[in-house]
C-alpha positions, 0 to 999 in steps of 0.5 A: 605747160607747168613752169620748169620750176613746178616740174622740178618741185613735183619730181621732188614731191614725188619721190618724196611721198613714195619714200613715205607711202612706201616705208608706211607699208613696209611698217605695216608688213611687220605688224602683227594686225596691220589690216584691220586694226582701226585706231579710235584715236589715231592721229591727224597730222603728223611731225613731218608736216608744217603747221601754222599757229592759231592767231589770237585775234583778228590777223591783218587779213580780218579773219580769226583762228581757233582750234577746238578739239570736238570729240573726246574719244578720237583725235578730231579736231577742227580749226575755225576761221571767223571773218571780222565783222566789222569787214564785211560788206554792208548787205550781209544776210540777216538771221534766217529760220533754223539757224542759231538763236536769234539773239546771239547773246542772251544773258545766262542766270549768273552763276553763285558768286564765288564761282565768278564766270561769266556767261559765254555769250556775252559779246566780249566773253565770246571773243576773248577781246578780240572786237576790234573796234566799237562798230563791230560791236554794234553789228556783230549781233545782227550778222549771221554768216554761211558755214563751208566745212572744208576737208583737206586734201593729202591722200588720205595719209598726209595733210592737216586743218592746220598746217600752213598751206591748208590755214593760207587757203581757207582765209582765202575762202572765208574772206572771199565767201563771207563765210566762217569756214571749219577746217576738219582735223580727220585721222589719217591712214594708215593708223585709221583705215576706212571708214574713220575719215568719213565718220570724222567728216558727219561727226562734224555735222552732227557737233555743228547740229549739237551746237545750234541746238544748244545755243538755243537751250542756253537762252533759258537755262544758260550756257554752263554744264555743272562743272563750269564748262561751256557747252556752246561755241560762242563764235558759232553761236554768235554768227553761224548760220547753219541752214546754209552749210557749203561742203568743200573737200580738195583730193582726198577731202572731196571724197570725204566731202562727197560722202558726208553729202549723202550721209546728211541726206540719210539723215535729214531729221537727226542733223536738224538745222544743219541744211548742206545748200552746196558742196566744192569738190576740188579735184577729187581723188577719184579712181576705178578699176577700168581705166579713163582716157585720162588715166592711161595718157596721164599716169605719170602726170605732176605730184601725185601719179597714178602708182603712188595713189594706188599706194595710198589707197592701200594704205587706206582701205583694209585688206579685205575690201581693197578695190579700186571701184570701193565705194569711197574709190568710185563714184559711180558705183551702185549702192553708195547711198540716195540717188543722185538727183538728191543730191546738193548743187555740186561745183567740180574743180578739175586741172588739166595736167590731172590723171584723176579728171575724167572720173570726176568729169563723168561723175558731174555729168550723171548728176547733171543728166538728173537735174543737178547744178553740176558744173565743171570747171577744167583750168588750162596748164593746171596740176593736181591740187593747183590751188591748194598746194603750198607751193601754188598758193600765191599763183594768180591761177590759185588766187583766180579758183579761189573768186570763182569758187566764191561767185558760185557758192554765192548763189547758194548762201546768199539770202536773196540769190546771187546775180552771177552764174556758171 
């Protein structure tokens, strides 16, 4: 059973969040269009919430932070943590085909000289200073790292890429994976009701597809637009390698993550280079009308009880479509998009001490019946969000899903396979 002091914390969560779902949706009874008004900026954290700074180098833990805002027109933004390279162990992959350019700094024509920029591929222009020593200068051009595009967790209305917890758990993963891992800023409910989060999510896909491309035009032309900006992320450009894409998604993100899935799929030709090799799907926020077993004996389980998640889906989902079996709610509903023997590998997290388990379980078990890697992975005396919430974070338990999340991820990043198997 959970310690007393996360029994305790989780009676506090909870009231809490309820006070917030609930004062969310007395805000909205006032509002004049409160179902289907969909904000196209929105916002994707909110004041209430922890956030931790951008660091601007290598921290002591050897990963990067940056925080770029992607999209103009909305309020998507994704924090990006690069693991030093100097760091990493001696077989990193090489460059694969359909990656970013081969040559990870080229030398654009040089601007007129009274402009004086220099190109954003060169190596120290990329990092801002930020190479630690000469050796990671020698290998930073040879290294090219797997992307994981993680989605974080918070019922759709609360959470953010860069608040402290989510910042603490995807060092965790970059480290452990050597991977560059992009954190997604998605907007919120109930200022941006379904679909936006979903589109964030494939929006993401389509910038990272957006900068391979362009990595590979500013070998000729440069990498400057007309006003001076630059057109490339040079992290991205210098290591990322985005034929081996991982989607990781906690909660309400494995819903997001899920969704994106298919939606690459859809659109295979238009995401070129992007390949997804793998997704994580970390407790997944699943739900549906007729109720598991799990549901019924676990309705009032720790931090998010079944009645407060219908809130949150309330919250979500416009007034019109509400259903618990929605196709963003249910997984195995029909009509959610390519059969699920397309889908990607799929690593399944669920906590022992979790309502929304069996759904997820059921779920991994219809792909495995069409030949998918699906494995599960229940962890004994375990909550919802065990190895994502703050107050967790330091557990040994969430410092042991986080290596075996990472031995399984490998298989499918790794250029040459991967030895350890569920």
């Amino acid at each position: 059973m959970p310690s007393v002091a996360i029994k305790l914390y989780s009676v506090f969560f909870k009231l809490f969040l309820r006070r917030r779902l609930q004062s969310r949706l007395q805000s909205l009874s006032s509002d004049q269009s409160p179902t289907t008004s969909t904000s196209s900026f929105g916002v994707s954290s909110r004041p209430e919430e922890s956030t931790a700074p951008a660091n601007p180098s290598f921290a002591s833990d050897g990963v990067a932070t940056k925080d770029i805002h992607i999209d103009p027109l909305t309020s998507i933004s994704i924090r990006i943590f690069l693991p030093d390279p100097s760091r990493l162990s001696a077989s990193a992959p090489p460059v694969r085909r359909n990656s970013f350019p081969s040559q990870p700094h080229p030398v654009a024509p040089s601007p007129p000289s009274d402009l004086n920029r220099r190109s954003s591929f060169d190596v120290t222009a990329a990092y801002n200073g930020y190479l630690p020593t000469a050796d990671a200068r020698k290998r930073v051009g040879s290294i090219r790292l797997p992307v994981i595009i993680q989605f974080h967790g918070g019922a759709f209305v609360t959470g953010s890429s860069d608040s402290a917890a989510n910042d603490l758990f995807c060092r965790r993963i970059a480290k452990l994976c050597e991977a560059i891992v992009i954190a997604v800023g998605y907007r919120l409910a109930p200022e941006s009701r379904y679909p936006a989060p979903f589109e964030d999510g494939f929006k993401v896909i389509n910038w990272i597809a957006k900068q391979a491309n362009l990595a590979g035009f500013g070998k000729s032309v440069g990498s400057m637009d007309p006003f001076g900006a630059s057109l490339v992320e040079p992290w991205l450009a210098a290591h990322a390698d985005p034929s081996r894409c991982v989607l990781l998604g906690v909660s309400s993100g494995a819903n997001i993550a899920d969704y994106v899935a298919r939606k690459v799929l859809e659109s295979r030709n238009f995401v070129e280079p992007v390949r997804v090799v793998a997704q994580v799907l970390m407790y997944p926020f699943f739900i549906g009308t007729a109720p598991t077993q799990s549901e019924l004996k676990l309705a009032n389980s720790y931090f998010y009880d079944k009645q407060m998640c219908i809130l949150a889906w309330k919250l979500f989902l416009p007034e019109n479509e509400f259903s618990l079996d929605h196709l963003a709610a249910n997984p195995l509903v029909p009509g959610r998009g390519p059969p699920l023997k397309c889908m990607p590998p799929t690593l399944t997290i669920v906590a022992e001490h979790d309502w929304m388990k069996d759904r997820a379980i059921a779920y991994s078990e219809a792909l495995r019946k069409v030949n998918v890697d699906a494995p599960v992975l229940e962890y004994k005396d375990a909550v919802h969000e065990f190895a994502t919430l703050d107050i967790l974070l330091k557990t040994p338990q969430s410092q042991a899903c986080a290596e075996d999340v990472a031995i399984w991820v490998k298989k499918y990043i790794s250029t040459r396979g991967h030895e350890m198997s569920y």
